[in-house]
C-alpha positions as CSV (number, residue, x, y, z in Angstrom):
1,X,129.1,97.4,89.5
2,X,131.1,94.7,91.1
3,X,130.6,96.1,94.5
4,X,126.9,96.4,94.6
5,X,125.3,93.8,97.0
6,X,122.3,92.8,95.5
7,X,119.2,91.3,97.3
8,X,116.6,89.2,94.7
9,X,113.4,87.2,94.3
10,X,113.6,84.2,92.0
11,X,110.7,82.2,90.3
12,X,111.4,78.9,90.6
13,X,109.8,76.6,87.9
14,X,107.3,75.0,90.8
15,X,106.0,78.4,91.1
16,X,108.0,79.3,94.5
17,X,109.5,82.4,95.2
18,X,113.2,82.3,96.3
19,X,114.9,85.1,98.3
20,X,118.5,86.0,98.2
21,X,121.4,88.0,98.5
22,X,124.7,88.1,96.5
23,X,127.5,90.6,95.1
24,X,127.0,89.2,91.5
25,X,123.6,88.4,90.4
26,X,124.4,86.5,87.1
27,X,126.8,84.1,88.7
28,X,124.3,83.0,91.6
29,X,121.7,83.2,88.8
30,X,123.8,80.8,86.9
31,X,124.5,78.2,90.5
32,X,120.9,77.9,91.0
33,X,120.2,76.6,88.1
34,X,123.0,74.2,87.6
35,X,122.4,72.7,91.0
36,X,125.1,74.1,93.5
37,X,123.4,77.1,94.8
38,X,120.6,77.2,97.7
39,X,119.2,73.8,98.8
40,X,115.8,75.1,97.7
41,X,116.1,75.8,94.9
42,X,117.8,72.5,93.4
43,X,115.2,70.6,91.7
44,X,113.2,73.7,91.1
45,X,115.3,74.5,88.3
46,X,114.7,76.3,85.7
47,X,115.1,79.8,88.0
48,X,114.4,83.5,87.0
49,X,114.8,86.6,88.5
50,X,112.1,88.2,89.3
51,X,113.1,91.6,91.2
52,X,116.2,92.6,92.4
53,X,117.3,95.6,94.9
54,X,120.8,97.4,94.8
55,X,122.5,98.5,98.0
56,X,125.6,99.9,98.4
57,X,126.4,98.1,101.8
58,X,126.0,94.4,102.9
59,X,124.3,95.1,106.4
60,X,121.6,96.8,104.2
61,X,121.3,94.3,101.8
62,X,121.1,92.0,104.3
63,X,118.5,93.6,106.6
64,X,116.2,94.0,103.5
65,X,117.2,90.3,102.9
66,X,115.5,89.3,105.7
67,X,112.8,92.0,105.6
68,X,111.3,90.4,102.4
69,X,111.7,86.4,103.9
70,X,108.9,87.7,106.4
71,X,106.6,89.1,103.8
72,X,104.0,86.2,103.1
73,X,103.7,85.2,99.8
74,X,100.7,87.7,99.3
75,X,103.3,90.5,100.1
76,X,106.2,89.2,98.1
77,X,104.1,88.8,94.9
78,X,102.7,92.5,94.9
79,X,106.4,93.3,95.7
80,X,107.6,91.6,92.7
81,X,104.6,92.6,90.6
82,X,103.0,88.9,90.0
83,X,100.0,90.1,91.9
C-alpha cells in the first residue's frame, strides 16, 4: 500500500546493519544503493533488506524506528534472524 510507513534493517555489503524508515520501501531500496540515500550507507553498497515492519501511522513507525537503533547488534541480528 502506498500509505504504509515502513520501518527496515538493511545488510550493507561490509556486513553492517542499517536502520530505516520510509513510505516506499523499493524506492529508498533503490537510493541506497545508487549513492543518494543515507550517508551510511554510501560506499557500503550493494544493500539488502533484511526485515521490514508495517505500520499504519508515522509516529509508530518512527518510535519503533528508534526502538531498533538502540538494540545492539546482538539484538538486531536475532531480530532480523542472522543470529
Amino acid at each position: 500500500m502506498a500509505d504504509d510507513h515502513v520501518v527496515y534493517v538493511l545488510e550493507c555489503a561490509d556486513g553492517t546493519l542499517y536502520t530505516g524508515y520510509t513510505t516506499d520501501l523499493e524506492r529508498r531500496v533503490a537510493e541506497h544503493n545508487d549513492g543518494t540515500g543515507a550517508k551510511y550507507t554510501r560506499g557500503r553498497t550493494p544493500v539488502t533488506v533484511c526485515y521490514r515492519e508495517r505500520y499504519e501511522s508515522r509516529s509508530a513507525a518512527m518510535s519503533r524506528e528508534y526502538e531498533i537503533k538502540q538494540l545492539s547488534r546482538r539484538q538486531k541480528e536475532r531480530l532480523v534472524g542472522l543470529a
